[in-house]
C-alpha positions in Angstrom: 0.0 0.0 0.0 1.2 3.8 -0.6 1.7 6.3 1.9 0.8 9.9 1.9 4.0 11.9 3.4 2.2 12.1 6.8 1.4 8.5 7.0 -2.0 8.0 5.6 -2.5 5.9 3.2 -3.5 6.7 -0.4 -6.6 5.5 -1.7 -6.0 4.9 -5.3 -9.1 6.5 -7.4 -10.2 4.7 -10.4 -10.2 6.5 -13.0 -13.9 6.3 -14.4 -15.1 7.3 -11.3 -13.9 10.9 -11.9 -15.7 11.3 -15.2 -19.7 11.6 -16.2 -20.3 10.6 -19.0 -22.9 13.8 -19.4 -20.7 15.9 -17.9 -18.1 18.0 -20.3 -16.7 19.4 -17.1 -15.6 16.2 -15.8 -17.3 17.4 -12.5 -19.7 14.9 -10.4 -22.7 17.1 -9.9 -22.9 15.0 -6.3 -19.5 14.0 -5.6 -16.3 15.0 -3.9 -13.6 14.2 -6.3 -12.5 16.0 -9.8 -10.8 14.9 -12.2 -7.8 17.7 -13.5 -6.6 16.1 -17.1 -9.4 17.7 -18.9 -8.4 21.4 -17.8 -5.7 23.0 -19.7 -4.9 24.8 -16.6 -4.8 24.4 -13.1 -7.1 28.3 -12.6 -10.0 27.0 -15.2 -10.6 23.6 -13.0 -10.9 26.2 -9.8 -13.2 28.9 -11.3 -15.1 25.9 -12.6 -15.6 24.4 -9.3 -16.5 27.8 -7.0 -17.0 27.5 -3.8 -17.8 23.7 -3.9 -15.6 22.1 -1.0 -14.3 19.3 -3.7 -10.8 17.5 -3.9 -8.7 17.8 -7.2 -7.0 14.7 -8.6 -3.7 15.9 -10.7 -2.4 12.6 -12.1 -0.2 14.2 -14.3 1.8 17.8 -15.2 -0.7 20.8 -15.2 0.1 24.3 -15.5 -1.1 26.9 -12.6 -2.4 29.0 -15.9 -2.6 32.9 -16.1 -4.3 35.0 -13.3 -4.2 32.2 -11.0 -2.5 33.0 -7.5 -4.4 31.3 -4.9 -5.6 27.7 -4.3 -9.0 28.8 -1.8 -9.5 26.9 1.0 -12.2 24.5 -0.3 -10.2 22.9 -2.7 -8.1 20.1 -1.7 -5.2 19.1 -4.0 -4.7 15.3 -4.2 -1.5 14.6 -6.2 -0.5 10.9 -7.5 2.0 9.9 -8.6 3.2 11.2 -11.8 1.2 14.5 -11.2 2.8 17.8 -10.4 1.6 22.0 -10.7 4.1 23.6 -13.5 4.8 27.1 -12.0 6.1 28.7 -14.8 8.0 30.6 -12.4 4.7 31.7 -11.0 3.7 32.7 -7.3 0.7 30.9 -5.7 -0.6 30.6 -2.2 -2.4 27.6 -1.1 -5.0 27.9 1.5 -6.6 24.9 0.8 -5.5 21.2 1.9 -2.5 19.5 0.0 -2.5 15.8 -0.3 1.0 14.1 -1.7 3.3 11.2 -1.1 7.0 11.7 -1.1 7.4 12.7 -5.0 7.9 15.9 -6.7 4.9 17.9 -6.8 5.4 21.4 -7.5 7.9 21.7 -11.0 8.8 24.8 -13.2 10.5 27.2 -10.2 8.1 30.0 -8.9 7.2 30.0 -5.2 4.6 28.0 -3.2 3.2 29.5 -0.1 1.4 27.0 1.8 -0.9 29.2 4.9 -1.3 27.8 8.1 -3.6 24.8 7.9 -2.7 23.6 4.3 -0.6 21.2 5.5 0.9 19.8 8.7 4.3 20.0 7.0 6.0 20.4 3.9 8.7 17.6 2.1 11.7 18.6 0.2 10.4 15.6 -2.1 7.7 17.8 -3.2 10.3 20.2 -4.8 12.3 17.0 -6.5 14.9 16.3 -3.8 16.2 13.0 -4.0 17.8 12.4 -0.6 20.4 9.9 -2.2 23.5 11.7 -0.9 24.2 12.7 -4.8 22.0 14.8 -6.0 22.0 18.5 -4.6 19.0 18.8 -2.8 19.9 22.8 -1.4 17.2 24.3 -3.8 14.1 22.1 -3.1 15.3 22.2 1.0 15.1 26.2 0.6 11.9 26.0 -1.6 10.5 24.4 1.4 11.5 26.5 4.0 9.9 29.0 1.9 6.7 27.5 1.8 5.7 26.1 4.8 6.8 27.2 8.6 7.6 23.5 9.4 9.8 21.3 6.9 10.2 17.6 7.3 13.3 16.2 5.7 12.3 12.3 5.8 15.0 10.1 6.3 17.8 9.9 3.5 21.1 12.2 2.7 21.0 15.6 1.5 24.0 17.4 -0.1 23.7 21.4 -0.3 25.8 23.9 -1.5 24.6 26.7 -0.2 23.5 27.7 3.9 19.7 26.9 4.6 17.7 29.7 6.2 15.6 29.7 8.8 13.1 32.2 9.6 11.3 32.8 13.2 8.8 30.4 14.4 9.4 27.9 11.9 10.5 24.2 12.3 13.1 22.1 10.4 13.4 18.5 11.5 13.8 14.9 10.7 13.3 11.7 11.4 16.3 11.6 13.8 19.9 12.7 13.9 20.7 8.7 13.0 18.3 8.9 9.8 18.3 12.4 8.2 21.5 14.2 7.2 22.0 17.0 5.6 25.7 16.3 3.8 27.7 19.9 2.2 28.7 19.5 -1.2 33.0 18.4 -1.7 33.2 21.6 -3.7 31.2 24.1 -1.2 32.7 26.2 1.4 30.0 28.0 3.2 27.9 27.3 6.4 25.2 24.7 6.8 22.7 26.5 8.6 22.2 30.1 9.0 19.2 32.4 10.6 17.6 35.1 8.6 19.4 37.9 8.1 22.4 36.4 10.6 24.9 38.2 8.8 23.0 41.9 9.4 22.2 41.0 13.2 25.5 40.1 14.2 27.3 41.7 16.2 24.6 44.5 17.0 23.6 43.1 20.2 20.1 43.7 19.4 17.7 40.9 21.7 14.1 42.2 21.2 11.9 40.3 18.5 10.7 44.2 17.6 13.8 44.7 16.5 13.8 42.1 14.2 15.8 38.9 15.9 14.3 35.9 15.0 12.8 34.1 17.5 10.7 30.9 17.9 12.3 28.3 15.6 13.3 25.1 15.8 15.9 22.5 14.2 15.4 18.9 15.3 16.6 15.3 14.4 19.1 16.4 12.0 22.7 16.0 11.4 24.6 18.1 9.6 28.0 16.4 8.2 30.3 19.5 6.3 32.5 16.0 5.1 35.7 17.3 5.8 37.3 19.7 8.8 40.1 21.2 6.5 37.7 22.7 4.4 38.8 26.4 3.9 35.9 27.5 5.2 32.1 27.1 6.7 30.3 26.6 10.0 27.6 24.5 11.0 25.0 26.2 12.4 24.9 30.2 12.7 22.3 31.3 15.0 21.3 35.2 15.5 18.1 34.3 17.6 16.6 33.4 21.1 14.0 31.8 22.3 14.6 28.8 19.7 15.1 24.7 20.0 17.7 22.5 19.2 17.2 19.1 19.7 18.8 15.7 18.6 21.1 17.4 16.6 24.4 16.2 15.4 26.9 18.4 13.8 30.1 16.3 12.2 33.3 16.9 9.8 32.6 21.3 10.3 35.5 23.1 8.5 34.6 26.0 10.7 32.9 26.3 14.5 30.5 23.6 14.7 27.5 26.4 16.1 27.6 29.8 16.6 25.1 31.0 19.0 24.5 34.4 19.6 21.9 37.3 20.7 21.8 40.3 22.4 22.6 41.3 26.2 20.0 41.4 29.1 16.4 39.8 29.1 13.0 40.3 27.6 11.0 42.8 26.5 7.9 41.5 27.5 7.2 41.2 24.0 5.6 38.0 22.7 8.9 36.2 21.7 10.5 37.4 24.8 9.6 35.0 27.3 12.1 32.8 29.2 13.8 30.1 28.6 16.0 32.5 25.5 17.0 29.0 24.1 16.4 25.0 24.7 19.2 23.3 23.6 19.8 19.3 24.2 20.7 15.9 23.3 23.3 17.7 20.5 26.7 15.8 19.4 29.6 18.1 18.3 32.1 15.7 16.8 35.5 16.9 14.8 35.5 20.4 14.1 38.0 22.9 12.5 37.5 25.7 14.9 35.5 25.6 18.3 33.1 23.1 19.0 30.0 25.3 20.4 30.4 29.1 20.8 28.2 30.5 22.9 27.8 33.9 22.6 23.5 34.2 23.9 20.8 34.4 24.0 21.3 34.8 28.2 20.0 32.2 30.4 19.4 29.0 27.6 18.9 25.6 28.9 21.3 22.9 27.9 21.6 19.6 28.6 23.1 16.3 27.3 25.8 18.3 25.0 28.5 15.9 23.8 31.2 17.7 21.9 34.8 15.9 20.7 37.4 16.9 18.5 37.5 20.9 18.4 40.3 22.3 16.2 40.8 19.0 14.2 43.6 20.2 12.3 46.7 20.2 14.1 47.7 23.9 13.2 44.5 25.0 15.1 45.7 24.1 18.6 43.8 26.3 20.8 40.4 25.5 19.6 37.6 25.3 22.3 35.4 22.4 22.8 32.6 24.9 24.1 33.3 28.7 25.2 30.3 29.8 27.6 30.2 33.7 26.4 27.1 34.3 27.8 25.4 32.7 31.2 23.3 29.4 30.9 21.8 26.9 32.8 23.3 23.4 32.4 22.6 20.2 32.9 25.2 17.8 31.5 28.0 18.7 29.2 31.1 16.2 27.9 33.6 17.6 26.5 36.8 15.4 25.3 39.4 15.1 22.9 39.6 18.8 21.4 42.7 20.8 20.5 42.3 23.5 23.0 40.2 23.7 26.5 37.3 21.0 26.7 34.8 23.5 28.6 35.6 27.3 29.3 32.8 29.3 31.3 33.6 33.1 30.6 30.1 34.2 31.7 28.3 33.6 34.7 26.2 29.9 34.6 24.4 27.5 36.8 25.4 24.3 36.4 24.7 20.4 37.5 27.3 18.1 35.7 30.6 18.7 33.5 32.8 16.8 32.2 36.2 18.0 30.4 38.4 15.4 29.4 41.8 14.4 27.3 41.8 17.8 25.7 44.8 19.5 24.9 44.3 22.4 27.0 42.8 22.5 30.5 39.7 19.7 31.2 37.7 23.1 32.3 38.4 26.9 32.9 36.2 28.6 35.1 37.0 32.1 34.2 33.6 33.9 35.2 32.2 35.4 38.5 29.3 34.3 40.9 28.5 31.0 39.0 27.7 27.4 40.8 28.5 24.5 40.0 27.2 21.0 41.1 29.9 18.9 39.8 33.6 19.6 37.8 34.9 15.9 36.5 38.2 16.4 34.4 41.1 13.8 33.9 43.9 12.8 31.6 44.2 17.0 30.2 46.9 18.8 28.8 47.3 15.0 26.8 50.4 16.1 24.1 52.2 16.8 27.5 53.5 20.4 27.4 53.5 20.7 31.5 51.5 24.2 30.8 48.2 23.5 31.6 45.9 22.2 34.7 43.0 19.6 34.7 41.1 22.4 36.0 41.9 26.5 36.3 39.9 28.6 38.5 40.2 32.4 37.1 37.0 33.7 38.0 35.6 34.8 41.6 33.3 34.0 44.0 32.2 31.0 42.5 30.4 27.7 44.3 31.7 24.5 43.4 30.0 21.5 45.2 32.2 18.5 44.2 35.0 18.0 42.5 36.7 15.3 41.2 40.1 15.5 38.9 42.3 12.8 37.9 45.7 13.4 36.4 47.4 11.6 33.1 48.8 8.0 33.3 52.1 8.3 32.3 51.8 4.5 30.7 48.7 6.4 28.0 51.7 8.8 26.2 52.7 5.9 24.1 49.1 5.5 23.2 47.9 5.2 19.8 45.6 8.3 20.2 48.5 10.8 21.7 51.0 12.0 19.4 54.2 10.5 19.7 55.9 13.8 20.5 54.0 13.6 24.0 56.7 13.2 26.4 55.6 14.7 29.4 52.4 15.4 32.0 50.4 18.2 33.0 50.7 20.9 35.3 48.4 19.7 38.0 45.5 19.0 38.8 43.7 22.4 40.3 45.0 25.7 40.1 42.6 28.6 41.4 43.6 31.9 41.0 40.7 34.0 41.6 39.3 35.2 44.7 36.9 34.0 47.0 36.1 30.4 45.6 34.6 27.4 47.8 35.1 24.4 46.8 34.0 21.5 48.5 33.9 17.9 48.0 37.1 17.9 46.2 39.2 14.6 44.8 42.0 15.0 43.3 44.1 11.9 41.9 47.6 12.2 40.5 47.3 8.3 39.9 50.2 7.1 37.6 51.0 11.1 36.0 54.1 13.0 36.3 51.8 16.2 37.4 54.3 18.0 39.9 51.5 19.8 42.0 47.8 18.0 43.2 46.4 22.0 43.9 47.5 25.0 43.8 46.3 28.0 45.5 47.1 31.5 44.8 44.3 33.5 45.6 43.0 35.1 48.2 39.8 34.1 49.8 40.0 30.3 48.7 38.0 27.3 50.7 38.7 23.9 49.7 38.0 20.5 51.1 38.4 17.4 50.1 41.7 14.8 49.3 44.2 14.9 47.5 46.7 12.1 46.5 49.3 9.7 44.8 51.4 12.6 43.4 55.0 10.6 43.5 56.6 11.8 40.8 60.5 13.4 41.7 59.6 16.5 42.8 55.8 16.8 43.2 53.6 17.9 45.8 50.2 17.3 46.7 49.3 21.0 47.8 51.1 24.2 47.4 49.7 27.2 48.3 51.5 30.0 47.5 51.1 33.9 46.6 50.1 34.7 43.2 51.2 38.0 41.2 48.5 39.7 39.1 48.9 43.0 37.6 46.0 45.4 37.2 45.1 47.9 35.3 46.0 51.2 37.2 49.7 50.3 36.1 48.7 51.5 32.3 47.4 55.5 33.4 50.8 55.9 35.7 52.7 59.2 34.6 55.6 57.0 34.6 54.6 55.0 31.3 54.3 58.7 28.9 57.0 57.9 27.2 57.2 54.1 27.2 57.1 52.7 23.6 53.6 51.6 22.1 54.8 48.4 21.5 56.1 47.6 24.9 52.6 48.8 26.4 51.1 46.5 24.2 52.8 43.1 25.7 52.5 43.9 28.8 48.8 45.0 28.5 48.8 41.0 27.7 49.8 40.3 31.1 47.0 42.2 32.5 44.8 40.1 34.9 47.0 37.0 34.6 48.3 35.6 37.7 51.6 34.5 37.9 53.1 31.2 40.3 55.2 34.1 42.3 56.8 36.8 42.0 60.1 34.7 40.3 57.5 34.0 37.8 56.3 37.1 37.5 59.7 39.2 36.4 60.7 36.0 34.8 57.7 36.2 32.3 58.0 40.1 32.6 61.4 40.2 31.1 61.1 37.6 28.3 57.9 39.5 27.3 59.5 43.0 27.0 63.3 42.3 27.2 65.4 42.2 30.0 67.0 46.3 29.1 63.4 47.1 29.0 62.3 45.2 32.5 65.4 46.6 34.6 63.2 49.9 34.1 59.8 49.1 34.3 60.0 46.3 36.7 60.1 48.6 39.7 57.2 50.4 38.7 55.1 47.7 37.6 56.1 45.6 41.2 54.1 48.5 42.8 51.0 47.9 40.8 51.3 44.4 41.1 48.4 42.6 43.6 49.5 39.7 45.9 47.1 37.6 46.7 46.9 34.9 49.2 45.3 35.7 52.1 42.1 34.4 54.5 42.6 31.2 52.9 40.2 28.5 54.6 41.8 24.9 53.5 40.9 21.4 55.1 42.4 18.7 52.9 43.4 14.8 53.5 46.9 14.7 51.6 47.7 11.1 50.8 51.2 9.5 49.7 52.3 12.3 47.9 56.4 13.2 47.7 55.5 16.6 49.6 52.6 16.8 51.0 52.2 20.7 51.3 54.7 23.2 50.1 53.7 26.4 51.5 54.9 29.9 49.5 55.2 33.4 51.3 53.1 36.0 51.9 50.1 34.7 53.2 48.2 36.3 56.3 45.3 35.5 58.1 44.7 31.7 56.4 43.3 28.9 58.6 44.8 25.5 57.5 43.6 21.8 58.6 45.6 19.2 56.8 46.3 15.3 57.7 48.8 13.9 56.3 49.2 10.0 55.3 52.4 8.8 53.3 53.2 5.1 52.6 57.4 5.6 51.9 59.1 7.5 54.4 61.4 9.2 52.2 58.4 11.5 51.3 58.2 14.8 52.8 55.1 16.4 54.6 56.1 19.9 54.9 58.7 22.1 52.8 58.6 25.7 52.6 58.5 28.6 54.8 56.4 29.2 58.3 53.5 30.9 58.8 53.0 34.1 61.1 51.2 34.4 64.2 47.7 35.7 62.3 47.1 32.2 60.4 45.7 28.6 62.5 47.5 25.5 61.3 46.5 22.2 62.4 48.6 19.7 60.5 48.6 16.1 61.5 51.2 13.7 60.1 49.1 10.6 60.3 51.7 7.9 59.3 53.5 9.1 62.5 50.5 9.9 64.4 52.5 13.3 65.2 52.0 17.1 65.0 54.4 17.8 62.6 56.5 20.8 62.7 55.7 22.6 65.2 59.1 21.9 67.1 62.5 21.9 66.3 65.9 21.7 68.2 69.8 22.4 66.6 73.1 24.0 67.7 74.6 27.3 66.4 78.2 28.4 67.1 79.3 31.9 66.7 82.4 32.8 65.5 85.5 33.6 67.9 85.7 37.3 66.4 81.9 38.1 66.2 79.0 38.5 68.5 75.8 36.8 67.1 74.6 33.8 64.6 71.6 33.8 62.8 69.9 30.6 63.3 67.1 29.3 60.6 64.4 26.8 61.4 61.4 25.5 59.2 58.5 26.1 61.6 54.7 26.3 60.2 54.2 29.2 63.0 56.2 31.8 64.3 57.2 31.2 67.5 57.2 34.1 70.4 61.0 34.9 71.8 59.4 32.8 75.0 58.6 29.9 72.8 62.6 29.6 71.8 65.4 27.8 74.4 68.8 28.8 74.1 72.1 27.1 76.3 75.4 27.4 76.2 77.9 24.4 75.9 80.4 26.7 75.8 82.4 29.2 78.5 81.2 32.3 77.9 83.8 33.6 80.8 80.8 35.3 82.1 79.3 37.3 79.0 75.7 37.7 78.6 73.7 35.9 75.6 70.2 36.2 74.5 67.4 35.7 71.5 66.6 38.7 69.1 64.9 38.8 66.0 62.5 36.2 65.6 61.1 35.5 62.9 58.8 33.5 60.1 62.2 31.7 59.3 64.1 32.3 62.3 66.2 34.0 64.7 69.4 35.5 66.2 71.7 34.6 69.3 73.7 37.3 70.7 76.1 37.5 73.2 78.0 40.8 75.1 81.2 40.5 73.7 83.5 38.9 71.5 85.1 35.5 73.0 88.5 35.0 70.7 87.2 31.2 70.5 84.2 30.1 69.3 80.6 29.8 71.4 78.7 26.7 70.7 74.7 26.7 72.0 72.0 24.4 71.8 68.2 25.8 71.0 65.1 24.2 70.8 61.9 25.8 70.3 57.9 24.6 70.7 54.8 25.9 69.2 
């Protein structure tokens, strides 16, 4: 049996039931059906009908005819096969019902209008598209979008050569992202997909549907294969628009970024058009892309969920190339990112968000570089997977963020002779957290170096930061578990200083680079400083730029379970007023639990070596000798507080032939014994001190 494009079946009309035998017209005077073939034209078989409700049969090629525009609403077309309406390059408007199967049914160019109510939706088939993944299908896709305001592309494969359009509250779809494709020609190099007038709205941050931004669409069980991602040129889908749907789409092989969503700042109108949700976006697969994965650029405050997005910045000379870059906020559900050539997930606008994954990307796992966002769950491993040491499983720029749980899990070291990592991967990544912007909680936190080289489990730098959770099994020569340490940022008051009039416009430039970046230091800081402008240049702009230079590292909350790692905590300088609870497990004894320098009187440390069931560092003992010609020694110590001058013991073992001795100077990293006078031999003490 045959099949009407929506399913219903076709009743196949006999032939001599359409005729009277008394009846030139061909019209039953009591019936429902006519007969087309004796009509020269389509108009004379409508004006010969009126306003009868009656269905026309076109079995065969029939022209629309001079003066004939509209097909009126009582008139039902019922085409068979073999029968199509020759335009002539004519315009006509159907308000009536259409009846077809999946054959070509309107011929000769010219545009078909089909009014709400014709149809339920329109088929590329009716314009002649084949669907075969040869022929190119782009004009009868467009014809279609034209006509109707929803377009069903059964299943099959399309190749176009040219970007679709879609217009406001219309509604492209298949019959399921594993069924339909849409397939760009070898020889085109344009985008797939494009709103109307995309290329006049972007970039004018205009949001309201008055002012023209489409609004209301909806692109569904599609995928959308541009062939090859070293195609000069092309994106997938280019979206000017909000309040829109994507659903079960799949976007594969995209020379360019894979979508491009975008839309004016701020909220509604109030506007019909304006209402929230701004976008619906979920169950879409982004897979091998020349340029970023999914750029997110608006409309503010979409819904997404069940994104999967791999292999951003395919080609190799692309490195840098975001899975998905969150330019405007969002509420998430699920993302996975993996495998891309740059950054798996980078948030650069505030978003609320339940589950992310960024994994074996070339970059970071995920960057949170916005303010004031939550999230429920960050899951990176195996990042930074060609090796460069550069880049963490996860960076924290942003501030005053929420982050729930946490997990992180560093690069085997046995994967970089893996047949998916280039064979120039010889070493690991950075670590496995760094945060660097202020006041960020984080709780629930795991962090695994498991087999990796990584040198550092967290790190830090920023003022403000709460952690909890565990961290372990960094062993690698030279790593630690957690460092926290004072990180050198400079800001933007540096660039209006007198001082800079006459500095060259080239120099101001680099270093305007630097703005905002924190660096692991301030070694690191004049390190970079000088490679980036010179070293003749940096002996005489480094003094100035130290003084606009933020150090941040202060009020730091941390309570962390640190387990075998080769140093547990390595703590920087310049920290004041932190509060620090760490336990400490190592299974070799050759691993260290503290390294570093103390900590003043304003912080709390509790630090537990569990393996020896001990406070750990908070006591130390030694002997010092001063010289026979010179009256004190400075003595240095590696205490995680500063101890009081009461907290110190001195004694001598030495005849001091009555001169006096005593403590001075304590500090952070130690102190000095003096005595009244020289001796002419040498003055041996012992010392202890207690916290």
């Amino acid at each position: 049996m045959a099949f009407f494009a929506d399913r219903r079946p076709i009743v196949m009309i006999p032939i001599h039931h359409l005729h009277e035998k008394n009846s030139p017209l061909g019209i039953f005077s009591d019936g429902p059906w006519v007969d087309a073939r004796p009509y020269v034209h389509l108009g004379d078989a409508i004006r010969a009908i009126g306003t009868n409700p009656k269905t026309l049969v076109i079995s065969e090629p029939i022209e629309l005819g001079p003066n004939t525009h509209e097909i009126p609403p009582n008139i039902t077309l019922h085409f068979l096969r073999g029968g199509a309406l020759l335009l002539m390059g004519d315009r006509v408007t159907v308000y009536g019902s259409i009846e077809a199967g999946l054959w070509h049914i309107f011929e000769g160019g010219g545009r078909v209008i089909l009014r709400k109510g014709s149809v339920k939706e329109a088929y590329p088939q009716w314009w002649g598209a084949r669907g075969n993944g040869e022929t190119d299908d782009t004009k009868a896709i467009r014809a279609a979008l034209s006509a109707s305001s929803a377009v069903h592309v059964p299943p099959g494969t399309y190749v176009i050569s040219s970007p679709l359009i879609v217009k406001s509250s219309q509604r492209l779809f298949g019959a399921g992202s594993a069924q339909t494709t849409i397939l760009l020609a070898d020889s085109a190099n344009c985008n797939m997909l494009e709103t109307e007038n995309f290329d006049v709205l972007t970039g004018t941050n205009k949001r309201s549907v008055n002012s023209g931004v489409p609004h209301g669409f909806c692109v569904e069980g599609i995928t959308f294969d541009g062939q090859n991602p070293k195609k000069a040129a092309g994106d997938g889908l280019k979206i000017y628009g909000k309040r829109y749907i994507l659903r079960d789409v799949a976007l594969v092989n995209i020379p360019g970024v894979g979508i491009h969503s975008e839309c004016g700042s701020g909220g509604g109108t109030g506007a019909i058009g304006d209402a929230m949700p701004e976008a619906i976006v979920e169950d879409v697969h982004i897979y091998r892309t020349g340029s970023h994965g999914f750029r997110y650029r608006g409309p503010n405050d979409a819904l997404i969920s069940s994104l999967f997005i791999a292999g951003a910045g395919w080609d190799d000379k692309k490195i840098g190339k975001d899975g998905i870059v969150f330019e405007r906020g969002a509420d998430v559900r699920f993302i996975h990112s993996y495998s891309n050539r740059g950054v798996a997930v980078r948030f650069k606008a505030q978003c609320r968000c339940e589950f992310i994954i960024g994994e074996t990307s070339w970059q970071e796992g995920i960057v949170v570089d916005c303010s004031s966002s939550t999230f429920g769950c960050l899951y990176a491993f195996y990042n930074d997977r060609i090796g460069t040491g550069k880049f963490y499983d996860i960076r924290i720029a942003g501030e005053n963020n929420q982050i729930s749980r946490l997990y992180v899990k560093g690069l085997p070291h046995k994967l970089t002779q893996a047949s998916w990592i280039p064979k120039s991967s010889l070493g690991c990544s950075a670590g496995g957290l760094r945060v660097t912007g202020r006041n960020n909680i984080i709780d629930n936190a795991f962090i695994t170096g498991s087999r990796s080289k990584a040198p550092v489990g967290a790190s830090l730098e920023a003022d403000g930061t709460v952690l909890q959770g565990t961290i372990q099994d960094f062993t690698a020569q030279g790593a630690c578990g957690l460092k926290t340490n004072p990180s050198f940022i400079l800001t933007e008051p540096f660039f209006r200083h007198p001082g800079l009039r006459g500095a060259p416009t080239e120099t101001l430039e680099k270093l305007q680079l630097l703005t905002r970046q924190p660096f692991w230091g301030k070694e690191e800081f004049i390190n970079t400083i000088e490679k980036t402008i010179g070293e003749k240049q940096s002996a005489e702009y480094i003094p100035l730029i130290l003084k606009h230079a933020e150090l941040r590292n202060s009020m730091q909350d941390i309570m962390a379970k640190i387990i075998n790692c080769r140093t547990s905590w390595k703590n920087g300088s310049g920290g004041n007023c932190n509060r620090y609870s760490i336990n400490v497990c190592n299974k070799s004894k050759s691993f260290v639990s503290f390294s570093g320098v103390g900590f003043n009187a304003k912080e709390r440390v509790d630090f537990l070596d569990a393996s020896a069931d001990t406070p750990l560092v908070s006591k130390q003992k030694g002997t010092a000798t001063i010289g026979a010609s010179r009256t004190h020694v400075d003595v240095t110590y590696n205490l995680m507080l500063t101890p009081k001058l009461s907290d110190i013991a001195v004694s001598p073992t030495s005849n001091l032939d009555g001169r006096s001795f005593w403590v001075s100077e304590c500090t952070a990293t130690g102190f000095r014994i003096n005595i009244s006078g020289t001796l002419g031999a040498d003055a041996t003490f012992t010392w202890r001190t207690e916290i």
